[in-house]
C-alpha positions in Angstrom: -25.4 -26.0 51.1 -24.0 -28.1 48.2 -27.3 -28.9 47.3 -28.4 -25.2 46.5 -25.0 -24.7 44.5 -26.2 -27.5 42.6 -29.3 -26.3 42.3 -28.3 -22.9 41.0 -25.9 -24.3 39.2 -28.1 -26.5 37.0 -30.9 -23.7 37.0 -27.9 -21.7 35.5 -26.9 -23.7 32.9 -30.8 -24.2 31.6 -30.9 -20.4 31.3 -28.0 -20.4 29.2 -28.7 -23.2 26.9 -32.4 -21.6 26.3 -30.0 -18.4 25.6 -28.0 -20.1 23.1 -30.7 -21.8 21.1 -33.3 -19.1 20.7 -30.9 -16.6 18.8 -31.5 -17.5 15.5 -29.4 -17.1 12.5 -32.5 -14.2 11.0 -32.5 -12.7 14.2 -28.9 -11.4 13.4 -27.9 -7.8 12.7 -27.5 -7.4 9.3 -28.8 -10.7 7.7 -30.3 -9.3 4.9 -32.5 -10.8 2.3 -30.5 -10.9 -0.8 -32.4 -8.4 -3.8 -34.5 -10.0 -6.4 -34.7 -9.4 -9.8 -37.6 -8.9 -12.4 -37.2 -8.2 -16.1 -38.6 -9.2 -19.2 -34.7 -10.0 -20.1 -34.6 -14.3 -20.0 -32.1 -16.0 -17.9 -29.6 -15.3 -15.4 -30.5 -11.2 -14.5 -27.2 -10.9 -12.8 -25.1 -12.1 -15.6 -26.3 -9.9 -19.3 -25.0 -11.0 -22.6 -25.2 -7.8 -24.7 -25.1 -7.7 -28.4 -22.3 -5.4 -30.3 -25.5 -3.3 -31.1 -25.9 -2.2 -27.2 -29.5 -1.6 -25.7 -31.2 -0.5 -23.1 -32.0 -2.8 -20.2 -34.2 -2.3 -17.4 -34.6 -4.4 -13.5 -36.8 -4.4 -11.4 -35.7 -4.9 -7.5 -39.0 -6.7 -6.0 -37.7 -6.8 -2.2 -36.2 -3.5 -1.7 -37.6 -0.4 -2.4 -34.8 2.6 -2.4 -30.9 1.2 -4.2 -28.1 2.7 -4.3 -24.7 2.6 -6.2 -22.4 1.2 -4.3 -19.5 1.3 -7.2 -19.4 0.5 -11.1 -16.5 -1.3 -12.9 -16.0 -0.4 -16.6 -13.0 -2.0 -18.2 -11.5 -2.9 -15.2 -11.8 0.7 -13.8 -13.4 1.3 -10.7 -15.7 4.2 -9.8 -16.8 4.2 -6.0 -19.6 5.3 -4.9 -20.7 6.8 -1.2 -16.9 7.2 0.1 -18.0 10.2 1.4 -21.6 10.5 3.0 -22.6 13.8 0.9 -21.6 11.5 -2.4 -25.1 10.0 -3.6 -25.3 9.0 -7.2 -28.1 7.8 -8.8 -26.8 7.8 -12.6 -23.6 7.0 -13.6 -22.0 7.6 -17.0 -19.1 5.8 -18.3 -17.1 5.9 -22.1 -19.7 3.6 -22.9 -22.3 2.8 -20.6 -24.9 5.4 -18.7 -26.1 3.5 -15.7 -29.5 5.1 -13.5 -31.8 4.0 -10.7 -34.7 5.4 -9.7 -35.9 4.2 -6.3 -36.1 0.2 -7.2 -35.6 0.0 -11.3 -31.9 -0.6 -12.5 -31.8 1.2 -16.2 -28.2 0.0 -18.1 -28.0 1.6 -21.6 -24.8 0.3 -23.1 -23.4 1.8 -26.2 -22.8 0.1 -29.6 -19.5 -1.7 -29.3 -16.9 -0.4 -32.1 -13.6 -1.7 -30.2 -13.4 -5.1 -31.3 -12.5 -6.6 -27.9 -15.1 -7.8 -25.3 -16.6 -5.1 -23.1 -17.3 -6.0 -19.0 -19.2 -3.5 -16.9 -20.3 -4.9 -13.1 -22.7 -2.8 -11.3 -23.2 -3.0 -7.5 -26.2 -2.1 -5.5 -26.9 -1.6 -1.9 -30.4 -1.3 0.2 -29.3 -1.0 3.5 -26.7 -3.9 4.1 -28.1 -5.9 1.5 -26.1 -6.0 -1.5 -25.9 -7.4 -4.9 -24.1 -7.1 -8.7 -25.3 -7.3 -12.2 -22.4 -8.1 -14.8 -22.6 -6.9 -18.1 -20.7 -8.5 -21.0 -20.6 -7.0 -24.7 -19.5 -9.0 -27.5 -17.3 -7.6 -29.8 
């Protein structure tokens, strides 16, 4: 009788260990491929230099389709977005910034810069549970 306790105890333990290795880290709730970026700005798209001038600034999200605000910081003031499920924004205004998305395309329009002092505005998008952040610095 030993024999079969071996038996299905090793037959047991091969079950397990072909358990254990076939989950893989993509096959994980939640593991999300992070958002990629297209515009015809040059260099890092998550991290804008603006000019004291302003502008108007658009991305494109090429791996997700529908984004939403998950909250903007202006001036180290947060506005949060989707605390309450009936709260959907799509276009966000702030003292000096109006922020939009329309399905995949990020639109920043940042206002001339009069204050003397360096501006900061981070903007954070969700699809699903991916999420990323674009920060936006005006010079003074």
């Amino acid at each position: 009788m030993t024999k079969w306790k071996y038996l299905v105890f090793t037959v047991f333990m091969l079950c397990l260990t072909a358990l254990i290795s076939g989950c893989h880290k993509s096959d994980l709730v939640g593991d999300w491929e992070p958002m990629r970026w297209q515009s015809d700005l040059s260099g890092d798209l998550h991290k804008l230099s603006v000019p004291t001038s302003g502008g108007t600034y658009k991305l494109r999200c090429t791996n997700y389709t529908k984004l939403r605000f998950a909250s903007i910081t202006h001036d180290k003031s947060t506005v949060g977005i989707g605390k309450d499920a009936e709260i959907i924004a799509y276009h966000i205004t702030t003292k000096w910034s109006d922020v939009a998305l329309e399905n995949n395309i990020l639109t920043i329009e940042v206002s001339p810069n009069t204050t003397g002092r360096v501006r900061r505005l981070v903007v954070r998008v969700s699809a699903g549970d991916a999420f990323d952040q674009i920060v936006v610095t005006q010079s003074k």
